[in-house]
VEXVO-954518 format. One line per field, with one value per residue (C-alpha): residue number from 1; x, y, z; residue in three letters. Coordinates in nm, 4 decimals. Each point is the difference from the previous one (the first is absolute). Example, Ala and Ser with C-alpha at 12.3 -4.5 7.8 and 13.67 -1.06 7.14 Angstrom:
REM VEXVO-954518
resi (1 2)
c1 (1.2300 0.1370)
c2 (-0.4500 0.3440)
c3 (0.7800 -0.0660)
resn (ALA SER)
This chain:
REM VEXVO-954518
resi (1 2 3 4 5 6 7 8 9 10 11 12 13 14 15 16 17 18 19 20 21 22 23 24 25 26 27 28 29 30 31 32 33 34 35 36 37 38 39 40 41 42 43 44 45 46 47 48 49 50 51 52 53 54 55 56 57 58 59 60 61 62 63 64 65 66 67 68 69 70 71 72 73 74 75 76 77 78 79 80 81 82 83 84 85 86 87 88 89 90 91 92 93 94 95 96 97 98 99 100 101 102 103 104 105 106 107 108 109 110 111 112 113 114 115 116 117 118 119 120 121 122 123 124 125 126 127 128 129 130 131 132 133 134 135 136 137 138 139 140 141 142 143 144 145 146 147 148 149 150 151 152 153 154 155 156 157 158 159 160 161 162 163 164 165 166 167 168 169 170 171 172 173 174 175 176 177 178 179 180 181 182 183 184 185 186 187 188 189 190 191 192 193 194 195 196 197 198 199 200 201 202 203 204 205 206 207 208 209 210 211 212 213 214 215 216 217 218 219 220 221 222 223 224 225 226 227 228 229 230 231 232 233 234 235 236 237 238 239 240 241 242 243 244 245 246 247 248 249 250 251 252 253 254 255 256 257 258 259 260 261 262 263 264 265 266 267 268 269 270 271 272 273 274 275 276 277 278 279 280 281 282 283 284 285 286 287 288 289 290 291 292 293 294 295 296 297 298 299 300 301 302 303 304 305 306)
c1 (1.0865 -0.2618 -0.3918 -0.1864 0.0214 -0.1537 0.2946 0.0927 0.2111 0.0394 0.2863 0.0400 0.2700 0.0014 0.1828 0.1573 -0.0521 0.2732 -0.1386 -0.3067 -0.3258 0.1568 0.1769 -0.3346 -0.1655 0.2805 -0.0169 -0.4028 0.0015 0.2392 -0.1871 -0.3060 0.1956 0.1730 0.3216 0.1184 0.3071 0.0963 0.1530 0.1531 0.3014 0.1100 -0.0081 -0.1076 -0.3212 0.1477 0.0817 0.3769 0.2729 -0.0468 -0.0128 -0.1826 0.0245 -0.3110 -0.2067 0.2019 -0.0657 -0.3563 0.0585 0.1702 -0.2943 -0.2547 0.2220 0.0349 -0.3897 -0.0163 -0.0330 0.1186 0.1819 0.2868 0.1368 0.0347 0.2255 -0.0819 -0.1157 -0.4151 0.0940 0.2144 -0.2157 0.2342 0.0367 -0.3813 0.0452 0.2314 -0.1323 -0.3700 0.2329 0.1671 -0.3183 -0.0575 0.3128 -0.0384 -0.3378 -0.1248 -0.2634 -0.1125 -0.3480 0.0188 0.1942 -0.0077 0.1720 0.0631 0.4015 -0.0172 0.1756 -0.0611 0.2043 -0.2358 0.0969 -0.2476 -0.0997 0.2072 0.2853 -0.0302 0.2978 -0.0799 0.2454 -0.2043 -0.3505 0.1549 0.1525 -0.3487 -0.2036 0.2503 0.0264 -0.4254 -0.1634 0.1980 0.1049 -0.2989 -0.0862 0.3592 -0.0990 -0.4099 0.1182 0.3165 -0.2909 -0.2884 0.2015 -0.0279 -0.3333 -0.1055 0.0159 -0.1082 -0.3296 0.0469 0.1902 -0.0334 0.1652 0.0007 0.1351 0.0432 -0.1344 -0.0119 -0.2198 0.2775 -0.1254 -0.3691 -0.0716 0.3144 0.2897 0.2281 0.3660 -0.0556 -0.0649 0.1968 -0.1006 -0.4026 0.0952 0.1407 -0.3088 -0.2561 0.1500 0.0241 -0.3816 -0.0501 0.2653 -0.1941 -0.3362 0.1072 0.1777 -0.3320 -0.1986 0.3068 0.0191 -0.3471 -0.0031 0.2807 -0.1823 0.2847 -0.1168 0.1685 -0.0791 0.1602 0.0078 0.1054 0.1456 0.0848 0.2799 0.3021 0.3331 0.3094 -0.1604 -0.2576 0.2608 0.1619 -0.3402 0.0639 -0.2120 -0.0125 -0.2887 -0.1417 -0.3070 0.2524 0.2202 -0.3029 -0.1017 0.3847 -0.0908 -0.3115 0.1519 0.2734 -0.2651 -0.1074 0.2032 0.0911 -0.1492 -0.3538 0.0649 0.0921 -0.3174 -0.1780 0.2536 0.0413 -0.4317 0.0571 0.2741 -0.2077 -0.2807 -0.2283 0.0251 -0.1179 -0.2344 0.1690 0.2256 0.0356 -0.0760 0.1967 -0.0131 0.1305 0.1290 0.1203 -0.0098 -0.2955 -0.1678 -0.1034 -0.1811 -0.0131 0.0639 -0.2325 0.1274 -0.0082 -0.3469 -0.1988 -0.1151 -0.2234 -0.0884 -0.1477 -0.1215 -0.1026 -0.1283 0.1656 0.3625 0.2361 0.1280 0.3272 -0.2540 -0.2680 0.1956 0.0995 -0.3544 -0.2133 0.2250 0.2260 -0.2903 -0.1283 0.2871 0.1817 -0.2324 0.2016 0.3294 0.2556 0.1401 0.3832 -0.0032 0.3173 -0.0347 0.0893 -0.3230 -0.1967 0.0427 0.0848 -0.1977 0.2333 0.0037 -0.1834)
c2 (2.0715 -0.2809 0.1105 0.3008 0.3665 0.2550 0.1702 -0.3222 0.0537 0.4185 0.1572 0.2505 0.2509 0.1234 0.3379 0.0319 -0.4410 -0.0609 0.0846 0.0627 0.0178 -0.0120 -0.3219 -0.1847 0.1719 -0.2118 -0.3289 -0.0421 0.1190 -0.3017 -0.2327 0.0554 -0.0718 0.3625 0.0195 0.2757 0.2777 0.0959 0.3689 0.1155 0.2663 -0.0974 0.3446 0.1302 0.0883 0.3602 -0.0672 -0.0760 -0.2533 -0.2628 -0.3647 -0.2729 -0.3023 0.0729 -0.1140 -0.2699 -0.1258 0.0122 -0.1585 -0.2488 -0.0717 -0.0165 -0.2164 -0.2849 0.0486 -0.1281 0.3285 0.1913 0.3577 0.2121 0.2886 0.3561 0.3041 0.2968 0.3171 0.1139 0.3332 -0.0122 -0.0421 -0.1929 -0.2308 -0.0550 -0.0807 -0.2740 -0.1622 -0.0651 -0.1020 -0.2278 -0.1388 -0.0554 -0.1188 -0.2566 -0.1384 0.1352 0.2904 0.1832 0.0138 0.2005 0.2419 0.0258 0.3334 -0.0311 0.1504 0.2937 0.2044 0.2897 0.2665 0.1282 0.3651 0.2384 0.2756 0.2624 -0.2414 -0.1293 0.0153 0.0160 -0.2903 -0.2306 0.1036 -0.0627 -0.3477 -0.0815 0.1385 -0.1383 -0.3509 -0.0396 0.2019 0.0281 -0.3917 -0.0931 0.1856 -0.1167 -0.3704 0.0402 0.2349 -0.2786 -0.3313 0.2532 -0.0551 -0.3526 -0.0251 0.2057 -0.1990 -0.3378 0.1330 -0.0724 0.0967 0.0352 0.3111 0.0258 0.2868 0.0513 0.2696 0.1347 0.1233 0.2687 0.1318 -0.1156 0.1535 0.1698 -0.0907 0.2315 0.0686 -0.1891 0.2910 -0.1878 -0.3012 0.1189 0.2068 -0.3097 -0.2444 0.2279 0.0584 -0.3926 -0.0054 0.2523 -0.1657 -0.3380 0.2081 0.1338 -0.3426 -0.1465 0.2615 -0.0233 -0.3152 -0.1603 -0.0132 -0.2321 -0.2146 0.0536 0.0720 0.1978 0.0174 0.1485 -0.2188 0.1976 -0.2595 -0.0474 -0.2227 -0.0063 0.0513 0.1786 0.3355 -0.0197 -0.0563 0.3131 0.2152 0.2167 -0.0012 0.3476 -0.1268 -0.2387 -0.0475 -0.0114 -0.2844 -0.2064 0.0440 -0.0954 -0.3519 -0.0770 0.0269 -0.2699 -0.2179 -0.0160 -0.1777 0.0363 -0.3299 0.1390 0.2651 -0.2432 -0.1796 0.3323 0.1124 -0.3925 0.0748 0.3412 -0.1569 -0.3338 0.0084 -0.0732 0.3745 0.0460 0.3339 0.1482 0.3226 0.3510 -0.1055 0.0227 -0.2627 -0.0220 -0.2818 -0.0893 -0.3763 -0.1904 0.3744 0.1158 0.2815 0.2612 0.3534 0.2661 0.2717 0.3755 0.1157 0.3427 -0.0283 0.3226 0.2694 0.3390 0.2418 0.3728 0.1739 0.3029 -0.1373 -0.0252 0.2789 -0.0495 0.1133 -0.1945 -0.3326 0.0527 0.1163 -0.2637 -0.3040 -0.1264 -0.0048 -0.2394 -0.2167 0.0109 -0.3140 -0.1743 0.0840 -0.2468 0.0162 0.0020 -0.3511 -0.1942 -0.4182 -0.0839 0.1455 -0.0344 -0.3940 -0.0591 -0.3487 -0.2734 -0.2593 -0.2943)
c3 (5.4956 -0.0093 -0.0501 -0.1621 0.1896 -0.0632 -0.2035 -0.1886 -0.3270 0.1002 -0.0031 0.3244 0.0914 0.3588 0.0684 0.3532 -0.0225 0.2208 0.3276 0.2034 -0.1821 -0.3646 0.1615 0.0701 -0.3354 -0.1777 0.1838 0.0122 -0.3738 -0.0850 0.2003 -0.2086 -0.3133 -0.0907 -0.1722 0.2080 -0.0460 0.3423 0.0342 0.2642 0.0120 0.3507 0.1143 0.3915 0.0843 -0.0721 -0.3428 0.1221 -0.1793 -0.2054 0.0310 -0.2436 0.2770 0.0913 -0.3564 -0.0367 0.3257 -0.0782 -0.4030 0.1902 0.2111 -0.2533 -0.2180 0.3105 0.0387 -0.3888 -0.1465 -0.2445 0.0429 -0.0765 0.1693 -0.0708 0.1880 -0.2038 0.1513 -0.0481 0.0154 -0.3614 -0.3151 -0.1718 0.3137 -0.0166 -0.3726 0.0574 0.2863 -0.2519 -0.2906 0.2303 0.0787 -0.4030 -0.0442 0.3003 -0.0332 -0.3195 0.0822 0.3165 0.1127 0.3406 0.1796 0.3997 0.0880 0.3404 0.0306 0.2381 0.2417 0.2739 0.1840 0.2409 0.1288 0.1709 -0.3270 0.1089 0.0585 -0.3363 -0.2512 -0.3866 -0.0576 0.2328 -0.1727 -0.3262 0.0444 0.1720 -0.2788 -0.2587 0.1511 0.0851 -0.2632 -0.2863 0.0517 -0.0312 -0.3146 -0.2009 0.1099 -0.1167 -0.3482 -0.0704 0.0408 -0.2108 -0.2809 0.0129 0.1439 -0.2931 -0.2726 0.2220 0.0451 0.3447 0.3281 0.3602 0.2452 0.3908 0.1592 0.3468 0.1601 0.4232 0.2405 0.0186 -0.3008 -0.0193 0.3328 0.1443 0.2859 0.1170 -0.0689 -0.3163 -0.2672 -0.2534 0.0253 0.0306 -0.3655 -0.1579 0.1315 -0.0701 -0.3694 -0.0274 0.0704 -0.2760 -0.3076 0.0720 -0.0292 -0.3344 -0.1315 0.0712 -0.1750 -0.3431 -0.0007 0.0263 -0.3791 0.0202 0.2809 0.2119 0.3611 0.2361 0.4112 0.3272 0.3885 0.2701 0.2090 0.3877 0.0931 0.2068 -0.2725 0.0086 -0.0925 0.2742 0.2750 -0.1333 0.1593 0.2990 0.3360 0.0986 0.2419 0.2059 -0.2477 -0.3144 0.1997 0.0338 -0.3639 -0.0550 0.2449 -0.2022 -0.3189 0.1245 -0.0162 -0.3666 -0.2036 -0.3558 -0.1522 0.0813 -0.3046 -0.2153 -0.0643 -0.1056 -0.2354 -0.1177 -0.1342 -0.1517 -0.2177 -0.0604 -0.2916 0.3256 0.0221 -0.3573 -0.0473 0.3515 -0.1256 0.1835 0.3420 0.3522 0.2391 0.3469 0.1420 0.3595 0.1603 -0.1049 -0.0759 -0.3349 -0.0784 -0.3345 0.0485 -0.1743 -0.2125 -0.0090 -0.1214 0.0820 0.3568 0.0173 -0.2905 0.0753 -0.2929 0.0330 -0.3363 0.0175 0.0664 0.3043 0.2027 0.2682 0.2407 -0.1359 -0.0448 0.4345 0.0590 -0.1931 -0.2199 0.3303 0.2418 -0.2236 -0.1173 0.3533 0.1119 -0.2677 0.0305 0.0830 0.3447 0.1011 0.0920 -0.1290 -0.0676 0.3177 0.1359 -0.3095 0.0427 0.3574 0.0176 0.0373 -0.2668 0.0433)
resn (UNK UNK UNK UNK UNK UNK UNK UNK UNK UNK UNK UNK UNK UNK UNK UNK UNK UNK UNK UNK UNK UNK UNK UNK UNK UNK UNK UNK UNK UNK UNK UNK UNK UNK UNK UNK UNK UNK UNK UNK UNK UNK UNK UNK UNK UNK UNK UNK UNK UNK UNK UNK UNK UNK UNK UNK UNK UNK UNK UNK UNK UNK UNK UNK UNK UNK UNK UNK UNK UNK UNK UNK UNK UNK UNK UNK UNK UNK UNK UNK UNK UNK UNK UNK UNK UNK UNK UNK UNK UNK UNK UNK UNK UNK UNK UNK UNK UNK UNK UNK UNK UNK UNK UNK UNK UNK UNK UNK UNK UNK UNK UNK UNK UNK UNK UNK UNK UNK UNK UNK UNK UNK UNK UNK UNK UNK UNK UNK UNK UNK UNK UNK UNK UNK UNK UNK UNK UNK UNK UNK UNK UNK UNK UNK UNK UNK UNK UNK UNK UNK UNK UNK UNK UNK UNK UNK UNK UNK UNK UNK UNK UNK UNK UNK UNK UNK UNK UNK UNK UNK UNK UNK UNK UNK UNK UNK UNK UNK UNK UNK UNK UNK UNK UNK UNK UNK UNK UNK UNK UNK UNK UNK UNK UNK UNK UNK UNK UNK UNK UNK UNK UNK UNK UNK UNK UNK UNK UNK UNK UNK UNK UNK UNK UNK UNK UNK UNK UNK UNK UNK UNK UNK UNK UNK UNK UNK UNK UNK UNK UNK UNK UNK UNK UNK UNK UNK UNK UNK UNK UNK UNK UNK UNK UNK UNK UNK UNK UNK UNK UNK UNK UNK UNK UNK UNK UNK UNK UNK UNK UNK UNK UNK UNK UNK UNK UNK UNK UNK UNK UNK UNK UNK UNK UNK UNK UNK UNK UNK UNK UNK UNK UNK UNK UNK UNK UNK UNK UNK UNK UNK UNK UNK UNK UNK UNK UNK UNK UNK UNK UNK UNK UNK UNK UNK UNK UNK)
């Protein structure tokens, strides 16, 4: 590819790069000069079969475009798979500056409904994924002086959505591990960030409308496509993005904004210590002005995109 971008001379490996949002992570990232690995097991939405097509569909792509890429089938949620897809990376272009983890799945069941095999393979496929894929490129970013981590994240977990505890655990945790990578590995000057994105994919058509309100969220989010994302994510891998570590953005058409954080929202002190009684009688009344309601995302941001 002709020009400078904004990645020029990186080396990128997209998780979950065959499709959907990982899809457009990989072909904007090669457009502005990445050398990208594209991963992709080829699995369902649910986390079902296997099938590499889909990466080198996308290799193939990028290589017409002028690029340069390579594909990858191994599975996020095996350690040693994670190894091998960075070394491959080394091996192909000679180093790896970034890692997009975007490889996910869900199996959305009410709570009660829920089976421990499907919070598992959720938890093992979102969360842990993402932590083999950031610990296999830390050891290389390491020694480099120099690395950059996204990690995708959900309103599931941020804020909540029903039938989804699973998937909420797993996003919410993701928000965390990048937290903590940021806060380990700042001595290294490797950066580490979370986007909760909106777009219409294969996992999103997988949501059930159990009402009218949900079924119009479901038409809305038809509407936002998965090359929006990529622009965002493209920055927080780019040295643009230099300094930026430990944050959560949202993103969601031509919408961006930056999510806070957990931090005390109300403190209440009484000299002689806390009864039962005392904490009903005295602490809540004071704190319950803060709580957070039971709002899920869908009313939390029910503005449609611009």
């Amino acid at each position: 590819m002709n020009g400078k971008g904004v990645l020029d001379g990186k080396v990128l490996l997209v998780t979950g790069g065959g499709h959907g949002i990982g899809r457009e992570i990989a072909l904007l990232a090669a457009r502005e000069g990445a050398n990208v690995v594209v991963n992709d097991l080829g699995s369902t939405p649910r986390g079902e079969g296997r099938d590499n097509a889909a990466a080198g569909a996308v290799v193939d792509l990028i290589r017409q475009e002028g690029g340069e890429a390579v594909a990858n089938g191994g599975d996020v949620s095996s350690f040693d798979d994670a190894k091998a897809m960075v070394k491959q990376a080394v091996d192909s272009f000679g180093r790896i500056d970034a890692v997009a983890s975007i490889a996910g799945i869900s199996r959305d069941a009410a709570f009660h409904k829920m089976t421990e095999q499907d919070f598992d393979l959720v938890v093992n496929v979102n969360l842990k994924g993402s932590f083999n894929v950031a610990r296999a490129a830390a050891d290389f970013f390491r020694p480099q002086m120099t690395g950059a981590m996204l990690h995708t994240t959900s309103t599931a977990g941020l804020i909540g959505y029903r039938g989804m505890a699973n998937y909420a655990a797993a996003k919410m945790g993701i928000a965390g591990l990048s937290r903590a990578i940021s806060l380990d590995m700042a001595r290294f000057n490797v950066r580490s960030n979370c986007m909760a994105p909106h777009a219409w994919s294969r996992m999103a058509a997988q949501m059930v409308a159990r009402t009218p309100e949900e079924a119009a969220r479901v038409e809305r989010q038809k509407a936002m496509s998965a090359d929006k994302v990529a622009p965002l994510a493209v920055y927080l891998l780019s040295d643009l993005a230099s300094g930026i570590t430990g944050q959560v953005f949202g993103v969601r058409q031509n919408e961006i904004y930056l999510y806070n954080q957990p931090r005390q929202a109300r403190s209440v002190h009484r000299e002689a210590g806390w009864s039962a009684r005392g904490i009903h009688e005295h602490a809540i009344p004071s704190m319950r002005q803060f709580f957070t309601g039971p709002e899920d995302s869908s009313q939390v941001i029910g503005w449609d995109p611009i």
